[in-house]
DOZALUM-978753 format. One record per residue (C-alpha): y, x, z; residue in one letter. Coordinates in steps of 0.5 Angstrom, whole numbers, padded with zeros to 4 digits, always signed. Each point is the difference from the previous one (the first is absolute). Last residue first. Layout:
BEGIN
YXZa...
END
This chain:
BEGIN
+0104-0061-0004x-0006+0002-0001x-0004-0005+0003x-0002-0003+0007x-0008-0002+0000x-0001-0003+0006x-0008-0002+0002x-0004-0005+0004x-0005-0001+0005x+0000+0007+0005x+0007+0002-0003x+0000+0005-0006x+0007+0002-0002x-0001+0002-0007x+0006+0006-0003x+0006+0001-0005x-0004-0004-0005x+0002+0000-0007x+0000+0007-0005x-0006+0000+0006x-0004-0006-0001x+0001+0003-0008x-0003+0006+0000x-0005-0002+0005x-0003-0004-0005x-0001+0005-0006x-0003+0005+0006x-0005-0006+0001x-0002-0001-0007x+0003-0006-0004x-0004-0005-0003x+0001-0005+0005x+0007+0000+0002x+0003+0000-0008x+0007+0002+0002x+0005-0005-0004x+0003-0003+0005x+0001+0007+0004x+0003+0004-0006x+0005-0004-0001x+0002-0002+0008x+0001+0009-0001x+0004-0002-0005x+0005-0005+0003x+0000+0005+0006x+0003+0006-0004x+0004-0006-0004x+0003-0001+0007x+0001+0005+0002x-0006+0004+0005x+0002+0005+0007x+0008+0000+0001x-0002-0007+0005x-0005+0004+0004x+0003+0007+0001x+0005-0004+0002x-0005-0004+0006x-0003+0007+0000x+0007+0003+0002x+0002-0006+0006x-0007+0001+0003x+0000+0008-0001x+0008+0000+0003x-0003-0007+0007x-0005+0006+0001x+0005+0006+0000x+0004-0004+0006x-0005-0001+0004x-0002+0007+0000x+0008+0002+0001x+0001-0005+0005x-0007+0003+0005x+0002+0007-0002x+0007+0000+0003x-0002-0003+0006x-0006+0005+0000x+0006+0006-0001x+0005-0003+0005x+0006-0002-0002x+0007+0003+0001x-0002+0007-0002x+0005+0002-0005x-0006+0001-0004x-0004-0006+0002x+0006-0004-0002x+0001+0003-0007x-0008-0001-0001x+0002-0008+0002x+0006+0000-0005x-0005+0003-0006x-0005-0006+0001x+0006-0005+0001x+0002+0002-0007x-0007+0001-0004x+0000-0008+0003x+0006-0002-0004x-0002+0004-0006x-0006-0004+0000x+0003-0007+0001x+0006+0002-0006x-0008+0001-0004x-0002-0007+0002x+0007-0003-0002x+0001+0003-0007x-0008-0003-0001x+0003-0006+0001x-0006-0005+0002x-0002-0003-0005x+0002-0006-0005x-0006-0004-0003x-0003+0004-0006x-0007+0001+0005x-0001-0006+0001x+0001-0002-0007x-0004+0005-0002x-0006-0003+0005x+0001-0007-0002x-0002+0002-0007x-0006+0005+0002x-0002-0007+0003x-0007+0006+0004x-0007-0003-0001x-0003+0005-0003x+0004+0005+0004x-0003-0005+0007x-0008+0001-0003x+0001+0007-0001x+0002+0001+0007x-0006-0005+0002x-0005+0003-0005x+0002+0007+0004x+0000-0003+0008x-0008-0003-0002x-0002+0006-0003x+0002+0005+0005x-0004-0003+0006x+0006-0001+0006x-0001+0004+0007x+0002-0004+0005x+0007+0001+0004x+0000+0001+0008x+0003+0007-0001x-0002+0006+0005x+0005+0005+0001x+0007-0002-0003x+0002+0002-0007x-0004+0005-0002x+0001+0005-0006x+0001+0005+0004x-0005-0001+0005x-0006+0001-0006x-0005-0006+0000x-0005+0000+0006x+0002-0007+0003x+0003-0005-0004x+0008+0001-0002x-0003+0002-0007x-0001-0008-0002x-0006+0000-0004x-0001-0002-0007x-0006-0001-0001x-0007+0003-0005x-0007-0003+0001x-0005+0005-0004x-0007-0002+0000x-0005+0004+0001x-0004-0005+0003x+0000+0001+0007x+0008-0002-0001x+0006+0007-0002x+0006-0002+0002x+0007+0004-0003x+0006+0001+0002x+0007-0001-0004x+0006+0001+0006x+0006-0005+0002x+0006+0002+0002x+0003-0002+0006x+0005-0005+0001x-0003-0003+0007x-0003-0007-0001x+0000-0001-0008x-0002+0007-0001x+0002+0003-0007x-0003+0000-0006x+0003+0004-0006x-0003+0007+0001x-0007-0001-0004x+0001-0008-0002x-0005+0001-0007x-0003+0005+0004x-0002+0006-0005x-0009+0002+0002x-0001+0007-0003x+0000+0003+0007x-0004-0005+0004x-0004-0002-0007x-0005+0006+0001x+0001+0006-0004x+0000+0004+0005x+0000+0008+0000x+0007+0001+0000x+0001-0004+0008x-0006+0003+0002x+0003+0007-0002x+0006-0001+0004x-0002-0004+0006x-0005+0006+0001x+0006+0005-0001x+0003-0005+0005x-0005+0001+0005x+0000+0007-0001x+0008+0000+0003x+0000-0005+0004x-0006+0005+0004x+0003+0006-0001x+0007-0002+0003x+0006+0000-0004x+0006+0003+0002x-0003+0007+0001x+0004+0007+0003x+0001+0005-0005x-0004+0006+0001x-0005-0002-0006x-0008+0000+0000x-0001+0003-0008x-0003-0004-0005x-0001+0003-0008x+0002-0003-0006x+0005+0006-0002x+0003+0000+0007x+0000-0006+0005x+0003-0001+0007x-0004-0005+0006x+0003-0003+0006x-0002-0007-0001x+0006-0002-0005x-0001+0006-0004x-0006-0004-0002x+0003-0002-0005x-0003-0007-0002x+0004-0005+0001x+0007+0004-0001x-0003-0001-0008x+0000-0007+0000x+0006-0001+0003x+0004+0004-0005x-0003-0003-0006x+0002-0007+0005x+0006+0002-0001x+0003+0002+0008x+0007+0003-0004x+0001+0005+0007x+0007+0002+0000x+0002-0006+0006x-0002-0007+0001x-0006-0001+0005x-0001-0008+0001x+0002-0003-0007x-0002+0007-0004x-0007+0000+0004x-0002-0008+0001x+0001+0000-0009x-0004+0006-0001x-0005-0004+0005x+0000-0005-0004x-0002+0003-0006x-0005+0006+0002x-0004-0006+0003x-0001-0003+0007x-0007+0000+0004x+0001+0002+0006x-0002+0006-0002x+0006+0002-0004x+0005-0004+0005x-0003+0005+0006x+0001+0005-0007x+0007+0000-0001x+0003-0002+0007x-0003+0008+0002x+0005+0002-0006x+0006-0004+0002x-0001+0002+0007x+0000+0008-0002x+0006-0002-0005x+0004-0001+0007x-0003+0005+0003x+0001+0005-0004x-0006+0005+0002x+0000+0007-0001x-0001+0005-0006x+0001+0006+0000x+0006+0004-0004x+0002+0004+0006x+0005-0003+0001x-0003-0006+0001x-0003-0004-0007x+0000-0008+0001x-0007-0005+0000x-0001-0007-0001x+0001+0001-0007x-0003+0006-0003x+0007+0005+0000x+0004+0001-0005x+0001+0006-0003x-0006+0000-0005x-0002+0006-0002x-0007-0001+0002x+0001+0000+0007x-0005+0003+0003x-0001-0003+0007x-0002+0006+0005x-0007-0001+0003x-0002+0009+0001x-0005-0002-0006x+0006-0003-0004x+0003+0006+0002x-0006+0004-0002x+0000-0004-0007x+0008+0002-0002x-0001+0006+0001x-0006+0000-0004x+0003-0003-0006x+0006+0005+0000x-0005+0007+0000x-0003-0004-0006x+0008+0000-0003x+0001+0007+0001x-0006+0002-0002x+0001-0005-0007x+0007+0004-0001x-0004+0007+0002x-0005-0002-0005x+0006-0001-0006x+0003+0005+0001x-0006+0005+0000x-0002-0003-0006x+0007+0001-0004x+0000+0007+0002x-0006+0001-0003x+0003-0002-0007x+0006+0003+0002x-0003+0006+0001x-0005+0000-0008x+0006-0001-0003x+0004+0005+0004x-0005+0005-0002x+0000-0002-0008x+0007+0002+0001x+0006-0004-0004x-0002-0005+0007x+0005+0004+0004x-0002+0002+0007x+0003+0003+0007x-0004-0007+0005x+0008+0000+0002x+0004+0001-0006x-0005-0006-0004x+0001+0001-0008x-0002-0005-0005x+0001+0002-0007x+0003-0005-0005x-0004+0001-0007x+0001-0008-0001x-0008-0001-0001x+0000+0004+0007x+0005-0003+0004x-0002-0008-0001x-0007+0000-0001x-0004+0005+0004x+0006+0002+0005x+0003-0006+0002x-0007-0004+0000x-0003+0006+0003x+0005-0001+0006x-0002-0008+0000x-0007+0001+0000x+0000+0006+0006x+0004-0005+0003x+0005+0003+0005x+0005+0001-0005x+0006+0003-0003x+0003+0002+0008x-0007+0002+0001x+0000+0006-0005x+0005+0003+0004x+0008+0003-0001x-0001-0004-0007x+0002+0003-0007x+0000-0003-0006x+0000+0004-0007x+0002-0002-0007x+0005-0005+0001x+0003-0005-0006x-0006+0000-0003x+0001-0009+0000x-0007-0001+0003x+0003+0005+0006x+0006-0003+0000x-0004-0007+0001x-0005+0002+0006x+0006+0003+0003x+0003-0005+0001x-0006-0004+0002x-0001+0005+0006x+0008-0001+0002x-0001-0008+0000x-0007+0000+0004x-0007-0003-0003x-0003+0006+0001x-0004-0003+0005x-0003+0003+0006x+0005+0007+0002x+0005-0005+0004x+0007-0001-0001x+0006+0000+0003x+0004+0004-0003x-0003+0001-0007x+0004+0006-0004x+0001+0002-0007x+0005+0006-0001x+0001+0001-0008x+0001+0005-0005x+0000+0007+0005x+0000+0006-0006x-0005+0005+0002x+0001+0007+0002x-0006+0000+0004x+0005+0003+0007x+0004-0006-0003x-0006-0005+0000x-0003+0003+0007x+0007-0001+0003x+0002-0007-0003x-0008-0002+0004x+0002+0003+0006x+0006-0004+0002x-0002-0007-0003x-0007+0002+0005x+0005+0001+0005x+0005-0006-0002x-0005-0006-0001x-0003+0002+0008x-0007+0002-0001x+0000+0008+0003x+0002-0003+0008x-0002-0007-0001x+0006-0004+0001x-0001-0005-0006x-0008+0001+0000x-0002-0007+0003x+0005-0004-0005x-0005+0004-0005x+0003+0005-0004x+0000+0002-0007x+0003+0005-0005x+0000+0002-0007x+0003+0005-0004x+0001+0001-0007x+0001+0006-0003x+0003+0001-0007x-0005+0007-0003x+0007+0005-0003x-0004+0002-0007x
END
């Protein structure tokens, strides 16, 4: 009886144009040898594209299928590694799936046919070689890669964006970005200065908008890569790189002390919730107003709010160089808060607020009228008849006068009246002394937009 030959052929994307590999030379050589053998030809199966590592491919599975299904009696491959390159995965095929179904395997290359007790014997030993020439290939690969991280070189880790702070050249090595460079050198000045991942997350994607996130997963991880001090790594070991550094050594470490002292804590400093963290603003400047802490002889723990313009706070956050204001202690500020909400007229505030407003309409016809005169001014400067500074100076004035005339729409669209009505709901009812701290911040902020803290006095202003 006439044997139904079936034969298989792969390539990978790599061996596409390889001269002996290409789908049509081994499709050439293998109907020749199936009509030299007088074998009718049932089915071509052909993985283009295809790596040898899984036999999860759609041609392979195919075949798997008309095998079980006895519609083939021999399959024929140009090499024993266009089945496979596993040894496990070729005497799967041959063990469990060809021989059960009296199917013979016959490789042109290797000149051997599984019907003989020899090809037996070779494909097993094949199979072997195959798979020691795959892990030869891949150790060769790990050691190259370890001798170019022991030259400097970064290893991407086939990732094609660079690490931020840094762009590939032409060569794909890594130099300085600089304006990412700045935004990774402000990450850990703010760090030791004291900041947490939050806040500096926020100062980094108001200050440095781009294609870089700035999470605080993403911050806290550049943190501690020491690629920022000129070293590269492979397999957990470290290598002095060729890129030029952003971060010098000394920040550096001093962060990673700043980092561990900070996980080994327990101290209230960092489990410590600020009823008003965030909230208070400086009456004299307009500054935001820090948590500190005091420790007395002793041990003690005094805790203020203190206006972030004093001296040796981060410059961003102040608004002028040395504030005159007071230190205010926090429990005082925070009873006297919880004290005026206690005492609001919920009544007299919803009427208030349900007088006649403002008509939104006109706010937003403002806006567009200043987008107009902002577009007219770049009109001018590109025809050249107003200086740049001129031009700077109107447009930096007009953009101040739009964000004030968009936060007082945002302000009007905030809170409907039943929204207002609920959260008053939730105020009357709010059981002041037996609640926990988180619970009464949640409140405090569903209410109040901010504290102004004078010298002897506070201005709470709610959310309108």
């Amino acid at each position: 009886m006439d044997k139904k030959a079936a034969i298989y052929i792969r390539v990978s994307t790599q061996e596409q144009a390889t001269e002996g590999y290409s789908i049509q030379a081994q499709t050439d050589r293998l109907t020749k040898y199936v009509e030299a053998k007088d074998f009718i030809l049932y089915k071509k199966y052909i993985d283009a594209g295809y790596s040898a590592s899984k036999l999860e491919r759609p041609a392979m599975q195919e075949l798997i299928q008309d095998v079980k299904s006895k519609k083939v009696d021999v399959v024929i491959v140009y090499k024993l590694d266009r089945l496979s390159r596993s040894q496990k995965d070729t005497m799967y095929l041959i063990e469990d799936i060809f021989r059960p179904n009296d199917v013979e395997l016959i490789s042109m290359q290797e000149s051997f046919d599984t019907s003989t007790a020899f090809g037996s014997a070779t494909v097993g030993m094949l199979s072997v070689f195959a798979q020691l020439e795959r892990k030869s290939i891949s150790e060769r690969m790990i050691t190259g890669r370890v001798e170019r991280a022991k030259k400097g070189f970064y290893h991407t880790g086939g990732q094609d964006r660079p690490p931020a702070g840094y762009q590939f050249n032409s060569d794909n090595q890594l130099i300085i970005n600089e304006y990412e460079a700045a935004a990774i050198k402000d990450l850990f000045r703010l760090y030791n200065d004291g900041l947490g991942k939050s806040s500096i997350s926020e100062y980094l994607k108001k200050n440095y908008p781009g294609k870089n996130k700035w999470l605080p997963s993403s911050i806290d991880r550049m943190l501690k890569n020491s690629l920022y001090i000129g070293k590269v790594k492979f397999s957990g070991v470290e290598y002095d790189g060729i890129h030029e550094p952003i971060i010098d050594e000394v920040t550096f470490y001093k962060t990673q002390k700043e980092i561990a002292r900070r996980k080994q804590s327990n101290t209230k400093r960092y489990n410590y919730v600020a009823l008003l963290g965030g909230l208070c603003e400086c009456g004299i400047c307009g500054a935001k107003m820090a948590n500190r802490r005091a420790v007395g002889r002793k041990g003690k723990v005094y805790r203020y709010y203190r206006c972030y313009s004093k001296k040796g706070s981060p410059k961003h956050m102040m608004k002028t160089d040395g504030c005159s204001s007071k230190a205010q202690q926090q429990f005082i500020i925070d009873e006297a808060v919880i004290n005026n909400l206690k005492n609001i007229d919920v009544e007299a505030e919803l009427k208030r607020r349900s007088a006649p407003q403002t008509n939104t309409s006109l706010i937003s016809s403002q806006i567009e009228s200043i987008d107009k005169q902002i577009n007219k001014l770049i009109d001018l400067f590109q025809v050249d008849s107003m200086p740049l500074d001129v031009i700077s100076e109107k447009i930096d004035k007009l953009n101040k006068e739009k964000q004030s005339m968009e936060k007082l729409l945002e302000r009007k669209n905030r809170l409907d009246k039943t929204e207002l009505q609920h959260r008053f709901d939730i105020l009357k009812s709010f059981d002041w002394d037996n609640s926990s701290i988180e619970s009464k911040r949640a409140v405090i902020e569903m209410l109040v937009q901010k504290v102004i803290i004078h010298d002897n006095s506070i201005e709470i202003i709610l959310v309108e």
